[in-house]
N, C-alpha and C positions, 0 to 999 in steps of 0.2 A: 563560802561567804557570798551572800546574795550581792547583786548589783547595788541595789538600795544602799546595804550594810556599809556595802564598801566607800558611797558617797558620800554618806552619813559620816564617817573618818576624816572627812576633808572639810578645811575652812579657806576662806580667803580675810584676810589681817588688811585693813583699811588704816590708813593714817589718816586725819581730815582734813585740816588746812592747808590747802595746797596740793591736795592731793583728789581728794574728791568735790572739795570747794574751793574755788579761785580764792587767793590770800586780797584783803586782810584778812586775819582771824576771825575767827569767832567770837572769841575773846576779847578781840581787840576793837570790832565793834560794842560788842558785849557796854567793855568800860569807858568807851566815848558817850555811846547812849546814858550815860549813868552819870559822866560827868557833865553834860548837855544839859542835863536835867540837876545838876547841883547836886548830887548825890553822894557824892565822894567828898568827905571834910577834910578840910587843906591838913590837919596834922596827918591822914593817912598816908600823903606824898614822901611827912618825915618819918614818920616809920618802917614806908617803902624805901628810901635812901638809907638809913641805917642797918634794918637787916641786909642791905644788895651789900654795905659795907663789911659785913660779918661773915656773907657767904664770897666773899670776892678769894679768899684761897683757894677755892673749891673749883672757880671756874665761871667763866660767862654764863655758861648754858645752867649752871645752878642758880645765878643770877638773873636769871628772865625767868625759869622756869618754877623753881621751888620758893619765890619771892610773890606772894599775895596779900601781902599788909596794906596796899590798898583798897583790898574790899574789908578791910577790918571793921566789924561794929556796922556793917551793908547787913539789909533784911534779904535773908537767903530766898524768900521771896521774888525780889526784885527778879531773878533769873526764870521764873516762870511766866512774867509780864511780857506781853509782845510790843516790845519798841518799836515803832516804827520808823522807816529808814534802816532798820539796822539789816535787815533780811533775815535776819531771826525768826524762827517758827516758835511759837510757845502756844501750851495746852496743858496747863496743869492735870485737869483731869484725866485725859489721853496717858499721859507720862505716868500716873500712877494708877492705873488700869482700873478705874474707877469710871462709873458713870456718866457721858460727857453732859452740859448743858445744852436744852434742846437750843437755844439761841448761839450758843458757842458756832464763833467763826476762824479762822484760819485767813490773816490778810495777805500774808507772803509767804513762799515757803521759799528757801534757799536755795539760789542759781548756783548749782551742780553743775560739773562740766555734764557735757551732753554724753560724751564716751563714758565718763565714771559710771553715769547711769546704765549707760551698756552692758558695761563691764558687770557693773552687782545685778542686774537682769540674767548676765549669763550664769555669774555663780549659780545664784539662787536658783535657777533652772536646771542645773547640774545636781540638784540635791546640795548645795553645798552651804554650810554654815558661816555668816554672814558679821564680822567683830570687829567696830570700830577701835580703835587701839589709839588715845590721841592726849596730849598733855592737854586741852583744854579742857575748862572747866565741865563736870559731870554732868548740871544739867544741862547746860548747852548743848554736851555733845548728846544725849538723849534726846534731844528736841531733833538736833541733826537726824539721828538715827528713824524716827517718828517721819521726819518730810521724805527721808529716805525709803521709807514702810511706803508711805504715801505713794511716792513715785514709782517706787515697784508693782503695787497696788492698780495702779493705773495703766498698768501693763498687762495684767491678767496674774500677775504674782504675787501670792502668799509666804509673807517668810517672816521669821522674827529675828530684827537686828540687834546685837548683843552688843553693848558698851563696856571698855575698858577706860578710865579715864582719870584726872586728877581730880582729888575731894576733898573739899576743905568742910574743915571743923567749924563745928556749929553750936550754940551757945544761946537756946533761947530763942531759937529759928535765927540768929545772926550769926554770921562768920566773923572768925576771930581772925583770918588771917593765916592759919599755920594749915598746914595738909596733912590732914590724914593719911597715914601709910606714907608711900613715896608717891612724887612726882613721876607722870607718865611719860618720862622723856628718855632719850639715848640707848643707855645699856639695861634700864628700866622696862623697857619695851621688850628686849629680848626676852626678861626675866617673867614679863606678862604672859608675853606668845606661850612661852614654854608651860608657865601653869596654866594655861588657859587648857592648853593640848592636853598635860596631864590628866586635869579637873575630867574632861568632857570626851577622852580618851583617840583626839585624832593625831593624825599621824603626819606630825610636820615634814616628812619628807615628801609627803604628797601634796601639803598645803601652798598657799599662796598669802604674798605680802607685796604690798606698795606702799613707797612711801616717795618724798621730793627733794630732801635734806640731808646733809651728810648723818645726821643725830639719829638718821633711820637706819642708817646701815647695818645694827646689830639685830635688829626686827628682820630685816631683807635676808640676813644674813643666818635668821634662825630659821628657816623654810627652806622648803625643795627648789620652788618656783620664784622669785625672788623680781617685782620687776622696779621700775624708776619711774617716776609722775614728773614730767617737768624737774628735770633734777638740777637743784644745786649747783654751781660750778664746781666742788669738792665731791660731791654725791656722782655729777657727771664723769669724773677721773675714777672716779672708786669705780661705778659698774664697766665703764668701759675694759680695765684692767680684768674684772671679773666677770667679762663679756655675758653682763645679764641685761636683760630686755629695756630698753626704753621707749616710754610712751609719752608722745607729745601731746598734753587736751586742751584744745582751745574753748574760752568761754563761747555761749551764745551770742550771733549780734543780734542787734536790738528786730528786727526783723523774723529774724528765726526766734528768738527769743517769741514772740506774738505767735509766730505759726504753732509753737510746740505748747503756748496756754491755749491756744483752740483744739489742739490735737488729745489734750488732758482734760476730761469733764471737772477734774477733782480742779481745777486752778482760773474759774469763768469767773469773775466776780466777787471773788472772796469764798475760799476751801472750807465746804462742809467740814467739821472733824468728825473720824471717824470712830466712834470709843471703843475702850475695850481690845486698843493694838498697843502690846504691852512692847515696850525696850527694856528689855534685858541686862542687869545689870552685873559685869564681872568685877570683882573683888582684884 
């Protein structure tokens, strides 16, 4: 087996929030922007409190995670719109590897810790196959995956980012609220990594995963290399026990944050988009 062949076998498994983006969510700007803007009608609160009351046997983490009846009867659109304020990257045409508009701009792209970007520079430099794996919303995490392209990109690196994420059903271009397939969280994740590897044939004992939170430990826990992102107090007892790696990333300050937009040509004044750099989407 060529050198190639064999790097070609390896991935590195990305959690997002918190892991390669400083929390809050994605998400959870996501639906403040949305609510900011009146978007969210007050009965979707009650049918958010009702299903959390239906999924409450099941557990918290089912209750935050597989509970989206507040974007019920929301234009699945709205998640390709760049709010502003929210740090959100959106480009619809970008995302769906179509044609960009010559005018099409990029206002912000998402403050990544500085290391995470290191980090996915080294994989991607390594040959190594690049998969977001994260319970946030699909398009969002695509948009992630695109500013991530971006910022590789601006590094002298070509790579295509793949997305594992939750997908909600859609109805007319609007979400209904319920999820397609399962929610991308906990022991879901493991079940991901594992077909992902099957699908695309690499070899989790060579691969790599980070994640922040206890709910990541079955993901960490399905790889070779397994490390911790700012971990959890729960997450931090787990890897310590299982004496796997942690890594501390601190945001940019606002100083360095300015040095590394003049260091990036893609981020002077508002980001060219660049079309035709497809995010990858896994099932």
């Amino acid at each position: 087996m060529s050198a190639n062949e064999s790097q070609a076998r390896i991935a590195a498994f990305f959690d997002l929030d918190g892991t390669l983006l400083p929390l809050p969510s994605l998400e959870r700007r996501f639906v403040a922007a949305l609510r900011d803007q009146r978007l969210i009608p007050l009965r979707n609160y009650f049918r958010w409190l009702a299903q959390s009351i239906r999924l409450t046997p099941q557990g918290l983490l089912h209750m935050t995670h597989a509970n989206k009846m507040y974007l019920r009867n929301i234009s699945a659109s709205h998640s390709t719109l760049l709010l502003r304020g929210t740090g959100i990257l959106a480009c619809v045409p970008v995302i769906h590897n179509a044609p960009a508009p010559a005018n099409a701009k990029i206002d912000r792209l998402p403050a990544f810790f500085p290391e995470a970007i290191r980090r996915a520079t080294w994989h991607a430099s390594q040959g190594h196959a690049i998969v977001l794996v994260t319970g946030t919303l699909e398009p969002l995490a695509k948009q992630a995956a695109l500013a991530l392209t971006i910022r590789l990109l601006a590094r002298g690196i070509t790579t295509s980012i793949r997305v594992c994420a939750t997908c909600l059903e859609e109805t007319h271009d609007r979400w209904t609220g319920r999820i397609t397939g399962e929610a991308i969280f906990g022991q879901a994740k493991a079940r991901a990594v594992q077909r992902i590897a099957a699908e695309n044939g690499f070899d989790l004992a060579r691969c790599y995963a980070y994640g922040d939170t206890a709910s990541d430990r079955w993901m960490l826990g399905a790889v070779g290399s397994p490390a911790a992102v700012n971990p959890s107090r729960e997450l931090d007892r787990i890897v310590r026990l299982r004496a796997w790696p942690i890594f501390l990333w601190k945001e940019n300050r606002p100083r360095q944050a300015d040095a590394a937009a003049k260091a990036e040509p893609f981020c002077r004044g508002g980001c060219e988009v660049i079309p035709n750099i497809k995010s990858e989407t896994l099932g």
